[in-house]
Structures are given as C-alpha cells and as structure tokens.
C-alpha positions in Angstrom: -6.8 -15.8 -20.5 -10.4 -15.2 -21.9 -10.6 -16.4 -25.4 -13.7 -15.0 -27.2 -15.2 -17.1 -30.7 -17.8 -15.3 -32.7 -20.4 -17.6 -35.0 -23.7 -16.9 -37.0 -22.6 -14.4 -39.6 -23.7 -14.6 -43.5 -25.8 -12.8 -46.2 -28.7 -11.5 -45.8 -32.0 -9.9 -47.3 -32.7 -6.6 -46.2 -36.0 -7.0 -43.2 -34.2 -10.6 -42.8 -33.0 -11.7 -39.4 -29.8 -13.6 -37.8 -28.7 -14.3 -34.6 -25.0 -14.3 -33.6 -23.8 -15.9 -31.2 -20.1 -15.8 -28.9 -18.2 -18.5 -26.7 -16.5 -17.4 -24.1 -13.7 -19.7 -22.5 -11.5 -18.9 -19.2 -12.4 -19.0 -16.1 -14.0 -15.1 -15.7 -17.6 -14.8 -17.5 -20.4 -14.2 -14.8 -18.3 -11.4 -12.8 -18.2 -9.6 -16.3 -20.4 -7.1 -18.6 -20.0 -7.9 -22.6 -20.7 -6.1 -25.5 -21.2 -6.3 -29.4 -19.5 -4.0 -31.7 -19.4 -3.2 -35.4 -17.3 -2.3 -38.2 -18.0 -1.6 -41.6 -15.6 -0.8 -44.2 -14.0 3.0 -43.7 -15.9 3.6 -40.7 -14.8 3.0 -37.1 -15.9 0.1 -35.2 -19.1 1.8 -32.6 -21.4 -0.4 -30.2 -24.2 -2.1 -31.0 -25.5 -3.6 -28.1 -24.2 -4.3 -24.6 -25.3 -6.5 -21.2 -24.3 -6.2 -18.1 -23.7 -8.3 -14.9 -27.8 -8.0 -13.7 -29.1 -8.8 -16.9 -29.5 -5.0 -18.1 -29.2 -4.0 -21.6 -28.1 -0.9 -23.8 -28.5 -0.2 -27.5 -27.7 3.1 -29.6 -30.8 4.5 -31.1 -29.4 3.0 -34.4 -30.6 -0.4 -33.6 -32.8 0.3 -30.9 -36.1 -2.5 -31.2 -34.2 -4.4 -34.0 -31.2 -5.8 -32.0 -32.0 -8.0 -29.0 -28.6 -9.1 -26.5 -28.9 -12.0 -24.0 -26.4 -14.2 -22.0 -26.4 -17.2 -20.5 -23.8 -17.8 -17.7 -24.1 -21.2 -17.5 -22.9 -21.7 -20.8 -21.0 -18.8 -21.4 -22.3 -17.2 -24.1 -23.6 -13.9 -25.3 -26.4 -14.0 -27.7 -27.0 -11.3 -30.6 -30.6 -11.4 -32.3 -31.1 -8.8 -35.2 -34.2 -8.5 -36.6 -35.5 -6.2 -39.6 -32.0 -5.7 -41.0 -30.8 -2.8 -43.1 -28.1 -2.6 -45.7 -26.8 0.1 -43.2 -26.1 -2.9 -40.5 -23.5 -4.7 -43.2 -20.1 -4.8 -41.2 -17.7 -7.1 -39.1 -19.3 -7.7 -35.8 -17.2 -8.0 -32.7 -18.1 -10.0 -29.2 -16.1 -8.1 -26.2 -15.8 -8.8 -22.7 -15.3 -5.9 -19.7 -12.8 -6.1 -16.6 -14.4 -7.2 -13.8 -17.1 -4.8 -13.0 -20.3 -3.5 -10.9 -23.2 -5.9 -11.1 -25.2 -2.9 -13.0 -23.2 -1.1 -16.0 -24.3 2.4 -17.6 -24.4 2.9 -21.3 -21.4 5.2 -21.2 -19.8 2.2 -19.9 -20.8 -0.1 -21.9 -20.5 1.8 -25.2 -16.9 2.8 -24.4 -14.4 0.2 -26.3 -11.2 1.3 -23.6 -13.9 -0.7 -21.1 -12.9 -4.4 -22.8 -10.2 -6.2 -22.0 -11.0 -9.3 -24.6 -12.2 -9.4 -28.3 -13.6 -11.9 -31.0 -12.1 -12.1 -34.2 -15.2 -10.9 -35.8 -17.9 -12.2 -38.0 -18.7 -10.7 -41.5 -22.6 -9.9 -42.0 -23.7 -8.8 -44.9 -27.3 -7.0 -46.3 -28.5 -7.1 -49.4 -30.9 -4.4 -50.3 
C-alpha cells in the first residue's frame, strides 16, 4: 500500500517562495502520474499542478509560471516549487498519486481527483499579504 508524506509547509510573505516536497513509499512510484492539490478554508480542494509518467507537466492558469512540479524516481519523490506567492495560494496542499497509467497523461487526467488512488495528509501554507 502506497503511503504518501507531505513536508515544506509554513508562513509566508506574499512574492515569497517555498518548495514542498512528498515521499512516496510502496513498491509502485515510476509506473504512476502524481499530482498536487489544494484546499483552502470553504472552498473545495482543485489541482494545482500535476506530472506524469514521461516527465510532462500541467498547471491551471491560476498558477501557471509561479508553480514548478518535478519528480525524481529514484528517490521517490514529487517536488512542488512556488514562486511569487499570493495570499490567494493560502490553503492545505495535498500530494496524490494515479493508478497505474499511460506513460503521457492529459490535463483532464491529471486535474481530475476520481484519477488518484493515494493521498498525503496535507500541509498547511499560509500567505501573508
């Protein structure tokens, strides 16, 4: 069973950066697409950012040029880098993990939560303004 282990939350000043980061343990990581998600208070959780199996990447326009998403196999992790950050971006942030898929994804893929079989726990960031 996939286990999932966000890190790299915190507070921070709007146009400040953080990177989060998520551990992956289990056997399954390479043969998989992942994904970050977000929820902020009264809202529903949406997608942020996703990667699949080639390397390929998908963002909403929302973040678009401030959020960057890597992996590394190897180590099995999934990277989130968030640059220029708006108070807009405070919410829990999720790492998820597809099925086993197709070595290239689509964005409706990718963006679509029912495609994730594992989840973090979450990690609370917060901007300041």
């Amino acid at each position: 069973q996939v286990q999932l282990v966000e890190s790299g939350g915190g507070l921070v000043q709007a146009g400040g950066s953080l990177r989060l980061s998520c551990a992956a343990s289990g056997r399954t990581f390479s043969d998989a697409a992942m994904g970050w998600f977000r929820q902020a208070p009264g809202k529903e959780r949406e997608f942020v950012a996703g990667i699949d199996r080639s390397g390929g990447t998908f963002y909403p326009d929302s973040v678009k040029g401030r959020f960057t998403i890597s992996r590394d196999n190897a180590k099995k992790t999934v990277s989130l880098q968030m640059d220029s950050l708006k108070p807009d971006d405070t919410a829990v942030y999720y790492c998820a993990k597809t099925r086993r898929t197709a070595f290239f994804a689509s964005l409706s893929y990718l963006s679509d939560q029912k495609s994730y079989e594992a989840w973090g726990q979450g990690t609370q960031v917060s901007v300041s303004s």
